[in-house]
C-alpha positions in Angstrom: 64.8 98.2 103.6 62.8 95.7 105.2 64.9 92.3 104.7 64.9 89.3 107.6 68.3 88.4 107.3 68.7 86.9 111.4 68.9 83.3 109.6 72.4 84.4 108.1 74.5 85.1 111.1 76.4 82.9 113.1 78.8 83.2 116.1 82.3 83.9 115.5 84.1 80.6 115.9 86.2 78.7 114.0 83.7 75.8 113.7 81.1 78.9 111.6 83.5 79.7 109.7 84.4 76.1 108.1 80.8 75.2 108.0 80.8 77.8 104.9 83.3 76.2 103.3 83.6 72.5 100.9 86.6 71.6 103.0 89.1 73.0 104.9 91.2 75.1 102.6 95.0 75.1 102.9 94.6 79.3 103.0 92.0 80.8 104.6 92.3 84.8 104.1 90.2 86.7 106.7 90.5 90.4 105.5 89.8 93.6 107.3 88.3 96.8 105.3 90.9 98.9 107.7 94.4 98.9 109.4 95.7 99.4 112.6 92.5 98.4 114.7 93.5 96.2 117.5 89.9 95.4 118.0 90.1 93.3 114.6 93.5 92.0 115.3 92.4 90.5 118.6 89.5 88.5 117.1 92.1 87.7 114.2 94.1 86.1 117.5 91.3 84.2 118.6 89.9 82.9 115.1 93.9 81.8 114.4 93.6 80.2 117.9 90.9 78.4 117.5 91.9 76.8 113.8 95.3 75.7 115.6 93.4 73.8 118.4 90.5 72.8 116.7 91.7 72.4 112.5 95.3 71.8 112.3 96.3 75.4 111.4 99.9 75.6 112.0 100.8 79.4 110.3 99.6 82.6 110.3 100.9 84.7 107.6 100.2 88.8 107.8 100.5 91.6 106.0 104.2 92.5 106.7 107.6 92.5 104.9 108.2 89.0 104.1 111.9 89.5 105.2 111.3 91.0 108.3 108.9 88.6 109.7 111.7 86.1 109.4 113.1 87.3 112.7 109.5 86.9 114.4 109.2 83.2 113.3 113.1 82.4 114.4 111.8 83.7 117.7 108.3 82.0 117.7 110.1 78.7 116.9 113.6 78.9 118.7 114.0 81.4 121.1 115.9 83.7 118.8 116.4 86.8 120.4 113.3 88.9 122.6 109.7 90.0 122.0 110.9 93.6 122.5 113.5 93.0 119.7 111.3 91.1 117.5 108.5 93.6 117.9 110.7 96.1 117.0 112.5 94.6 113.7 110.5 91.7 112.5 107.1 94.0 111.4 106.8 96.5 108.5 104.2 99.4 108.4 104.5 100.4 111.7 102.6 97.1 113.0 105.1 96.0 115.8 103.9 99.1 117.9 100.3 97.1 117.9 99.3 95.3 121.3 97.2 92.5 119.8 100.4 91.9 117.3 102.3 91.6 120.2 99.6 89.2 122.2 100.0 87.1 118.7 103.5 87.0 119.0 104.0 86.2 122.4 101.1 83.6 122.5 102.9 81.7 119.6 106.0 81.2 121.9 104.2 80.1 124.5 102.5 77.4 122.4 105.6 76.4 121.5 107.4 75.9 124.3 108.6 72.1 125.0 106.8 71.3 121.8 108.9 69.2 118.6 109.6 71.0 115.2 106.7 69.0 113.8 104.2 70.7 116.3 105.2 74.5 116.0 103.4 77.1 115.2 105.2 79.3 112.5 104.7 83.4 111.7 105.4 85.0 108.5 105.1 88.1 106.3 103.8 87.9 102.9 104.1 91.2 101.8 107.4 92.3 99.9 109.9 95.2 101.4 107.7 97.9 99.7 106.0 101.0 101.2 103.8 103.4 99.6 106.6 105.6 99.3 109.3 103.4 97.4 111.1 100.0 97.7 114.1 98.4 99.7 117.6 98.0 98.6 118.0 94.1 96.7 120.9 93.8 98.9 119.7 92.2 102.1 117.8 89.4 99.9 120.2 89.2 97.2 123.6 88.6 99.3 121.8 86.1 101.6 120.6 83.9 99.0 124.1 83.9 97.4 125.3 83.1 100.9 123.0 80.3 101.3 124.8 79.0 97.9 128.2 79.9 98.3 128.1 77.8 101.4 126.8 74.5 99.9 127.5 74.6 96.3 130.7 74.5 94.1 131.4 78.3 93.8 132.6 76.9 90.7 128.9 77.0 89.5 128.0 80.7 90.9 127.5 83.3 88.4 129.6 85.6 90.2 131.6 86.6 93.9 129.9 88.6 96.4 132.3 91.1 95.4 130.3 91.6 92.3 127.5 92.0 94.0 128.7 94.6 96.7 130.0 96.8 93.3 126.6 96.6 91.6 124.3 97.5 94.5 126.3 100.3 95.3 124.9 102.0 98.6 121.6 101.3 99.9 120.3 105.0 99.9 120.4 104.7 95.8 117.7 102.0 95.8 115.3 103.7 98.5 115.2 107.5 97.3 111.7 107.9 98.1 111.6 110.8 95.3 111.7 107.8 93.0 108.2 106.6 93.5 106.8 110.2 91.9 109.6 110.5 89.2 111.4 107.8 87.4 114.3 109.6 86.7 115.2 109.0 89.7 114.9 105.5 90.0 118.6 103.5 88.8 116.1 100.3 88.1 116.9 100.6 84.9 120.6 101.3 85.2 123.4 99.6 83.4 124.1 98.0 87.0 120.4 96.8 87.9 120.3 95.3 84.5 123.3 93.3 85.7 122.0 92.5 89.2 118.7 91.1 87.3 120.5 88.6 85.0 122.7 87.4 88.3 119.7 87.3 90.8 117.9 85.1 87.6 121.1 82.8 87.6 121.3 82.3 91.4 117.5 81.6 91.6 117.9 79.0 88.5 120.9 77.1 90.5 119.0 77.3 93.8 116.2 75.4 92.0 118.9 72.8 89.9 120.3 72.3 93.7 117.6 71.4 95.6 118.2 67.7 96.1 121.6 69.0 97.9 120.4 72.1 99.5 117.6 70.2 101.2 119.9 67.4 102.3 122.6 69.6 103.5 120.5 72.1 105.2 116.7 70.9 105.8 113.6 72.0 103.8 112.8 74.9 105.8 116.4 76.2 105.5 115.9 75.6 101.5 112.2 77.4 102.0 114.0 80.6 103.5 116.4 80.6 100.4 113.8 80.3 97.9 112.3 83.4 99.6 115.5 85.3 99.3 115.4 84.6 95.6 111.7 85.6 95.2 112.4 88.7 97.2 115.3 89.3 95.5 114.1 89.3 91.8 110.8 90.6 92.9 112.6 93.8 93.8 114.7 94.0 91.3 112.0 93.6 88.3 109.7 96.4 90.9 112.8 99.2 90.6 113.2 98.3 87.5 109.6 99.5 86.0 109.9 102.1 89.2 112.2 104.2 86.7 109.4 103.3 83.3 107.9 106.2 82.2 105.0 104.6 80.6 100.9 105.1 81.4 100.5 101.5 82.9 103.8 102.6 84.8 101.7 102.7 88.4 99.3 99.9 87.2 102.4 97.8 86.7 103.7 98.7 89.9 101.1 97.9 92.2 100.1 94.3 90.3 104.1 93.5 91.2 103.5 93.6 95.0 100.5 91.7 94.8 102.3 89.2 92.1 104.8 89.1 94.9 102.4 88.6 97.8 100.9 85.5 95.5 104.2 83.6 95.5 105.0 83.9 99.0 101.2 82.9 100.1 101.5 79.9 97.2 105.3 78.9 99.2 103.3 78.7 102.6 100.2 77.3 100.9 102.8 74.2 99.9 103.8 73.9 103.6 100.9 73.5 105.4 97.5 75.0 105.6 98.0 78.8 107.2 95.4 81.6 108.2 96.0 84.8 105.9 95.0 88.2 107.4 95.6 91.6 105.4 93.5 94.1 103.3 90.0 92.9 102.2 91.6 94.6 98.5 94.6 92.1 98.9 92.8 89.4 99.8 89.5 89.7 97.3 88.5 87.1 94.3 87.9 90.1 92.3 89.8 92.5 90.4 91.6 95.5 92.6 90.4 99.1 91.3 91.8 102.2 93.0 93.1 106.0 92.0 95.8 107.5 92.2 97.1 110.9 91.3 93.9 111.5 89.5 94.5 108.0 87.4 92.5 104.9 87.7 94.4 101.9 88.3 93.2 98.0 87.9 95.2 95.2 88.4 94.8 91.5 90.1 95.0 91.0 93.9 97.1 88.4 95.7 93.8 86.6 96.7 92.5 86.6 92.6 96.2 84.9 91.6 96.3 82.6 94.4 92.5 81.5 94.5 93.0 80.8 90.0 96.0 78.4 91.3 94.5 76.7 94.2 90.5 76.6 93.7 89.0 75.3 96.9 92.6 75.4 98.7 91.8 79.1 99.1 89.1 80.7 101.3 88.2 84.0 101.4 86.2 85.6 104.3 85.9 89.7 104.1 85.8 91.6 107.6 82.7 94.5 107.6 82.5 97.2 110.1 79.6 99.5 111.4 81.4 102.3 113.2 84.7 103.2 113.7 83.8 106.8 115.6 86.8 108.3 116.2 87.6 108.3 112.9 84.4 109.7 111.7 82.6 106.5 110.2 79.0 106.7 112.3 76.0 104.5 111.7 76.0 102.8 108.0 72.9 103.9 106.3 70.1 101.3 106.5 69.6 100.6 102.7 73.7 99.7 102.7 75.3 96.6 103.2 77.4 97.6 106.9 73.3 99.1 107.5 71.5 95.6 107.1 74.4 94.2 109.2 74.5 96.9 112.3 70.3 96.2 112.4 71.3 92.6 113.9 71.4 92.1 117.4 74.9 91.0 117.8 77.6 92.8 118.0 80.2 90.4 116.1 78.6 87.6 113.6 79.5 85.6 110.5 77.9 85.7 108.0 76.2 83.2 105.9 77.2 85.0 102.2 74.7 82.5 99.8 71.7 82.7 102.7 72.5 86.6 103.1 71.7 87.0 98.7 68.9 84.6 99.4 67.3 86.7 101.7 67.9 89.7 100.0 66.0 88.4 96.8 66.0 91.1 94.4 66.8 93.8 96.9 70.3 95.4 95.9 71.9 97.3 98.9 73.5 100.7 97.9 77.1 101.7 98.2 78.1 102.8 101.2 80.3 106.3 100.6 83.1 106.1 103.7 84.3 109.9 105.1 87.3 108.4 106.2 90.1 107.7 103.4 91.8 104.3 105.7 88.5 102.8 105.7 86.7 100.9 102.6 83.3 99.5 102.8 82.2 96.4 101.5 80.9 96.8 97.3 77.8 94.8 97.5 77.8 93.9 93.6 81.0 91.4 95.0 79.1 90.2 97.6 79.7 86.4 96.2 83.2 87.6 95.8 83.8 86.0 99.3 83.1 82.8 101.1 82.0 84.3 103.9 81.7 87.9 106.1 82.6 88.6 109.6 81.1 91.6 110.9 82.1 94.1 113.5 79.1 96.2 114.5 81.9 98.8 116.5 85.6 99.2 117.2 85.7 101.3 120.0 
């Protein structure tokens, strides 16, 4: 495939990056096609770098439990406990274990040393507490926004006692039977209890919201943030075991639109706060509709990036990550007539690319599919080429 497309890439800065966008968006998702490659997460490090000293950025917001990553920002910002701890409990998926997560981590603190609240750099999870194989317990999100409440508003006005609570949930082990996620029966999601629990978390959420103007003055409107979290996790848990136990075709399809539904809200909470770097999944982050299979059934639902980018418009910027090789897990040179194949021809070994000068250039000339041999990795679909605002491409990770 003969195609000159030199004119499209650009050095991977900060500065290349916003010159493909209107204006600076208040998210700007940079997704990666794989997980667990520290080679991607360091240039994630330097990108979010770069947009704190050069365009304001003051969060960065990964794919992680949105609970967990609570811990990493109380340490980021205050000291709260130590980078072994933090590492430890405040990351999902196995992610803490990563060096570059913990150069991210520990550069953050350093910024924000001897610097005032206003200047801070803040970390955060989007994700919900779900793995592949099930979802966490209501509990931790549930009692800790009635807490928040039961400490600042007449209890008068609660919908219950913690008491009620404790009896409802029962013990945590119920809610996270991994067996649950394969058979609904097993699932008490739709028990006479988590029917309760739904209608309560519902009520607590609503006089969160009818509080606000005392919460926020009591408290501050970060403190009010973190309970408004609680609530979304909360309900967003409960409504996910819930239609865990359906037994319905669109049971799975429902399933994995919830996470990214919840993913959406929690990017849209941070997109209100300030503008923030994203970084998970290319499929999480994508304009375009998410398409997978599983157990032999094809599912299609909305990504996090499709709901948030319908809400904000040009507050949200998407820029897909492309690799050449990842070798040791079998992915060799991209064939030339691909997308990854035009790319790996350049002579640089990391570029950004220009996405409307790349289809220029390419003119009628429509790349082929490339096929990956390795399950963790997915290529880029050239027919949603436009789906992004811009592509940063890896020719290796060693």
């Amino acid at each position: 495939m003969a195609t000159d497309i030199r004119g499209t890439a650009h050095a991977v800065e900060a500065a290349a990056v916003m010159r493909l966008l209107p204006a600076r968006p208040r998210l700007l998702a940079l997704g990666e096609p794989t997980h667990g490659q520290d080679t991607l997460l360091g240039l994630r490090n330097e990108l979010f770098r770069q947009l704190v000293e050069q365009e304001g950025y003051r969060t960065i917001t990964i794919e992680s439990d949105c609970m967990m990553g609570l811990a990493v920002d109380d340490y980021v910002t205050s000291g709260t406990g130590t980078l072994d701890e933090v590492m430890e409990r405040g990351f999902s998926h196995g992610w803490g274990a990563s060096a570059a997560n913990r150069e991210l981590v520990r550069w953050i603190r350093a910024y924000n040393d001897g610097r005032p609240a206003s200047e801070r750099l803040r970390f955060a999870g989007f994700d919900g507490p779900l793995e592949i194989t099930g979802a966490a317990s209501p509990r931790q999100a549930l009692t800790a926004l009635h807490d928040c409440l039961t400490a600042r508003v007449d209890t008068g006005l609660l919908p219950c006692a913690a008491e009620t609570l404790d009896r409802l949930l029962g013990t945590d082990d119920r809610w996270t039977n991994p067996a649950a996620m394969l058979d609904p029966a097993q699932s008490v999601g739709q028990s006479a209890e988590a029917k309760e629990l739904r209608l309560l978390a519902d009520d607590l959420v609503a006089l969160l919201d009818a509080q606000t103007p005392q919460l926020i003055a009591a408290t501050s409107r970060d403190g009010w943030d973190r309970a408004r979290l609680y609530g979304r996790t909360a309900t967003g848990l409960l409504r996910y075991h819930y239609w865990m136990a359906d037994t319905s075709p669109s049971r799975m399809t429902r399933l994995v639109g919830l996470r990214d539904q919840l993913m959406a809200d929690n990017l849209l909470a941070l997109a209100a706060r300030g503008p923030a770097l994203v970084h998970a999944h290319n499929a999480h982050l994508q304009r375009e509709k998410s398409t997978m299979r599983m157990g032999g059934m094809p599912l299609e639902w909305w990504s996090a990036g499709a709901l948030v980018s319908a809400r904000l418009g040009e507050g949200y910027a998407f820029v897909a990550t492309a690799l050449g090789t990842i070798r040791h897990q079998g992915v060799d040179t991209p064939p030339p007539d691909t997308v990854e194949g035009l790319l790996y021809a350049l002579p640089e070994d990391r570029c950004v690319i220009d996405v409307p000068q790349l289809a220029t250039a390419l003119g009628d000339t429509r790349p082929a599919p490339r096929v990956s041999p390795w399950f963790g990795y997915s290529p880029l679909d050239p027919a949603h080429l436009a789906d992004s605002d811009g592509i940063v491409f890896v020719k290796d990770v060693p």
